[in-house]
C-alpha positions as a Markdown table, in Angstrom:
| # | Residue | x | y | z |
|---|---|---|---|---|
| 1 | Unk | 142.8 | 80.3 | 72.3 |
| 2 | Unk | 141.8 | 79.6 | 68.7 |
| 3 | Unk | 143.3 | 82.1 | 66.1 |
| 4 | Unk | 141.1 | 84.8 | 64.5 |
| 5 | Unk | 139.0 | 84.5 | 61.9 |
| 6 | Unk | 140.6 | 85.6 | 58.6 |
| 7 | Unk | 139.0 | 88.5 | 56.9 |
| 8 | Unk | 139.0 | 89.4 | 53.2 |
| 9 | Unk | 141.2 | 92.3 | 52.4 |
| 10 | Unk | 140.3 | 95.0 | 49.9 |
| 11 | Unk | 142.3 | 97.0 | 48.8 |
| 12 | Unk | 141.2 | 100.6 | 49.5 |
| 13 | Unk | 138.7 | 102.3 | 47.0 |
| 14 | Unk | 139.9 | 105.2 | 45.2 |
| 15 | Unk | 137.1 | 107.4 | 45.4 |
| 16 | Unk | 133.7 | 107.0 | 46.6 |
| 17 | Unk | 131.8 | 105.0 | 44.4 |
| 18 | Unk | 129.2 | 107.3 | 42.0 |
| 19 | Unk | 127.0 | 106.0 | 39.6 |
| 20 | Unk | 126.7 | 108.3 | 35.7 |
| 21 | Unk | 124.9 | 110.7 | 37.7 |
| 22 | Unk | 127.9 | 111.2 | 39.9 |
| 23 | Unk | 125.7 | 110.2 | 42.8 |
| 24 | Unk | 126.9 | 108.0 | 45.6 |
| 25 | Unk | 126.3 | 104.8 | 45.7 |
| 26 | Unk | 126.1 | 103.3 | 48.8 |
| 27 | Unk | 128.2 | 99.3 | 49.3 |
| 28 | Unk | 126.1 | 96.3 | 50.1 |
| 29 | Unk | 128.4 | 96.1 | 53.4 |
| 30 | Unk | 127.3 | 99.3 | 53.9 |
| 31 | Unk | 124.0 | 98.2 | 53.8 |
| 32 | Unk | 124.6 | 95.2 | 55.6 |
| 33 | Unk | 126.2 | 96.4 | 58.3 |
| 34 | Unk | 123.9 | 99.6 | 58.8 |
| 35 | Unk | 122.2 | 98.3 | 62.0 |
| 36 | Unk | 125.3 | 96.9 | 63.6 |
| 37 | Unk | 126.2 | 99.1 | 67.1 |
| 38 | Unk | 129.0 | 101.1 | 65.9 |
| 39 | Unk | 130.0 | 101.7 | 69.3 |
| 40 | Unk | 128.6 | 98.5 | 71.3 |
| 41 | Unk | 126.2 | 100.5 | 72.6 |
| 42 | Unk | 122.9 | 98.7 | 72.9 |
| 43 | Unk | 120.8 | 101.0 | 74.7 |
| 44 | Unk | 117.3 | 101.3 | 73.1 |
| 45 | Unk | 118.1 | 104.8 | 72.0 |
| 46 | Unk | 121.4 | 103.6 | 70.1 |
| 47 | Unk | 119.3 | 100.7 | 68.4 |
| 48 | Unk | 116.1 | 103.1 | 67.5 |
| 49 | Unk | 119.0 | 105.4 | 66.0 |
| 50 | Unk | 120.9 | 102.8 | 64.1 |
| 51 | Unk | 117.3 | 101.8 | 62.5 |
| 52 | Unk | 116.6 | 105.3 | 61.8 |
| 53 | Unk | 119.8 | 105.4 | 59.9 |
| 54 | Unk | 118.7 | 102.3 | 57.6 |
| 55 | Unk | 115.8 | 104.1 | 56.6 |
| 56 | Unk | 117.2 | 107.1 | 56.1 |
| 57 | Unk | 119.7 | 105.0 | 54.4 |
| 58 | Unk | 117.0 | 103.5 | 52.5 |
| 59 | Unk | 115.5 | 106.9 | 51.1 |
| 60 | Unk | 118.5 | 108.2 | 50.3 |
| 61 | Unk | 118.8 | 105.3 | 47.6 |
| 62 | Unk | 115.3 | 105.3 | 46.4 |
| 63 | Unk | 116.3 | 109.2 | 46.0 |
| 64 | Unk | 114.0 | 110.6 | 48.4 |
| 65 | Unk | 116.7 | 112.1 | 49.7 |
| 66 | Unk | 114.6 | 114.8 | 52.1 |
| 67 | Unk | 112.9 | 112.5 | 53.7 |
| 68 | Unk | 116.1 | 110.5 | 54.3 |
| 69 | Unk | 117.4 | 113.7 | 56.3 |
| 70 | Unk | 114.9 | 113.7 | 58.2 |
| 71 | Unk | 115.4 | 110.2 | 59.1 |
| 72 | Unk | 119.1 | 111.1 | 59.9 |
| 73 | Unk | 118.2 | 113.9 | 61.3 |
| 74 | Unk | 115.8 | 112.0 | 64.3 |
| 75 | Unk | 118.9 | 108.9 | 64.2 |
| 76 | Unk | 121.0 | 111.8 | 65.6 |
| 77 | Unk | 118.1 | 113.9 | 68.4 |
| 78 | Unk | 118.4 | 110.1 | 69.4 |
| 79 | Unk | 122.4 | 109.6 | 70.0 |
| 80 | Unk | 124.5 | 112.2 | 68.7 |
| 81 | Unk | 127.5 | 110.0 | 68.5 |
| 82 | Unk | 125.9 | 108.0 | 66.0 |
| 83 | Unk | 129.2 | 108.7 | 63.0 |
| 84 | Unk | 126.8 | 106.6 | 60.3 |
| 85 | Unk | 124.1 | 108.9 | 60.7 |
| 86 | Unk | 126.2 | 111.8 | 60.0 |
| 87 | Unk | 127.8 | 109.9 | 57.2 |
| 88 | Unk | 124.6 | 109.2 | 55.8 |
| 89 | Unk | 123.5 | 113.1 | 56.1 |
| 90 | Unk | 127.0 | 114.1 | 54.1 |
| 91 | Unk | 126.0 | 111.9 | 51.3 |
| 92 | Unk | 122.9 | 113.4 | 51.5 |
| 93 | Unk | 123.4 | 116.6 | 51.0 |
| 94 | Unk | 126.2 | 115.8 | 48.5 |
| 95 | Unk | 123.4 | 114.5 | 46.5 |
| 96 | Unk | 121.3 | 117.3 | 47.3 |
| 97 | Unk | 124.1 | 119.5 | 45.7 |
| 98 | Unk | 125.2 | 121.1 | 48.3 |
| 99 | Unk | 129.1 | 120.2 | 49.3 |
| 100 | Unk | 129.5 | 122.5 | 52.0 |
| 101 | Unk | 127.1 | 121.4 | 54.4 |
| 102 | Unk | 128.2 | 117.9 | 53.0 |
| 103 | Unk | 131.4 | 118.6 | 54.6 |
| 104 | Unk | 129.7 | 119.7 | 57.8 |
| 105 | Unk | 128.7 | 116.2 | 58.4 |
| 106 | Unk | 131.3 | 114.5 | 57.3 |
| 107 | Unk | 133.5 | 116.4 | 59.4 |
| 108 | Unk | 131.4 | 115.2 | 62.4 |
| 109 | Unk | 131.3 | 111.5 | 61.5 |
| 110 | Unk | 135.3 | 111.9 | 61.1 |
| 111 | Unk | 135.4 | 112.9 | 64.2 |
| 112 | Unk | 133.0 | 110.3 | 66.0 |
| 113 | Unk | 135.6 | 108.0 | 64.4 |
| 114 | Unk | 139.2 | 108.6 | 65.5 |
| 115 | Unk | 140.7 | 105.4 | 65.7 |
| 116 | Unk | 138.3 | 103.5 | 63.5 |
| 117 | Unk | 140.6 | 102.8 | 60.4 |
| 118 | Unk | 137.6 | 101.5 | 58.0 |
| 119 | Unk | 135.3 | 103.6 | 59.2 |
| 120 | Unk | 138.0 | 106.9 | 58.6 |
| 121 | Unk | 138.9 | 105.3 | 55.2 |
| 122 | Unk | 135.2 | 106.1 | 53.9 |
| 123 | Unk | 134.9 | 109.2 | 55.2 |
| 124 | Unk | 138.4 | 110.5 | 53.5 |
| 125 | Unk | 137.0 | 109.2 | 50.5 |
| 126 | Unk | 133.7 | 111.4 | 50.4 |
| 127 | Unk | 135.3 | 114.1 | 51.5 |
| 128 | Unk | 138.0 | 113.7 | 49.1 |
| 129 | Unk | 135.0 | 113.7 | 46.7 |
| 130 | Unk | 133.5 | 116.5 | 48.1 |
| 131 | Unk | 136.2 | 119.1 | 48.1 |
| 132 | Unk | 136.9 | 117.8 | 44.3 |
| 133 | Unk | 133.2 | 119.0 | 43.7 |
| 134 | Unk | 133.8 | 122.5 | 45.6 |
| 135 | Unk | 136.6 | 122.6 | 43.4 |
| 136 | Unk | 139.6 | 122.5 | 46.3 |
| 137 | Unk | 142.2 | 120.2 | 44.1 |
| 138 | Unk | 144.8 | 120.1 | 47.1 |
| 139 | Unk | 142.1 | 119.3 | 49.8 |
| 140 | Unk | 140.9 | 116.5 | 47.6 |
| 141 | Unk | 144.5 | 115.1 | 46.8 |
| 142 | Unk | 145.3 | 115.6 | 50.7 |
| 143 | Unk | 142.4 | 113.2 | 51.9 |
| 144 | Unk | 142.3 | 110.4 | 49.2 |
| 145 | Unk | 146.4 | 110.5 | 50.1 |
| 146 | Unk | 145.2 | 110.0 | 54.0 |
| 147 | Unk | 142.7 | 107.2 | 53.2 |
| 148 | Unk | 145.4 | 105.1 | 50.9 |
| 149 | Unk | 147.3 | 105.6 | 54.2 |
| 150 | Unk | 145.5 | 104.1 | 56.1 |
């Protein structure tokens, strides 16, 4: 059997990337990769949801940021274990200004994925971000510790 192909190795952010606004800025990988099956599921739910996410995705950026919940929002009536489009909705309501419900989602998406060292690294990140905007110092340390650990 052949050997792997090589990946490039980042080393892991430090924060999730903001722009002077302090809003998030979402990776062209990100952006790339937004329709790709998280779970390699391809059941025409998962897929609808995935493209739900890219849009919402998509309004997020442009900063129509309500009608990019509501994108999320239908990604996840259509597959609730869909961790990008709760990922997605905590950025969203980061933006929005609102960190608590932030953490809601980001919670979720943390959960959806145990296991998934990447994935868990960017989710550490915002919520390391997000309990340095509710003003929780320790939490904040705590989870950019547990994404350089991973």
């Amino acid at each position: 059997m052949p050997p792997a192909p090589s990946r490039d190795v980042t080393p892991p952010e430090q924060s999730v990337p903001t722009n002077q606004d302090n809003v998030v800025i979402i990776s062209p990988e990100e952006k790339s990769t937004a329709t790709v099956p998280s779970t390699g599921d391809s059941s025409p739910q998962h897929v609808a949801s995935l493209e739900l996410v890219d849009v919402g995705r998509q309004n997020i950026e442009a900063g129509n940021i309500d009608q990019g919940i509501n994108m999320l929002e239908r990604a996840i009536a259509l597959d609730a274990y869909n961790s990008r489009a709760y990922y997605y909705l905590s950025v969203a309501w980061l933006r929005k200004g609102q960190p608590s419900r932030a953490l809601e989602f980001a919670k979720k998406a943390e959960l959806l994925c145990q296991g998934k060292k990447r994935e868990l690294r960017k989710i550490y990140l915002l919520e390391s971000d997000i309990y340095r905007k509710m003003g929780e110092q320790d939490k904040a340390d705590m989870y950019q510790w547990k994404a350089k650990e991973l």
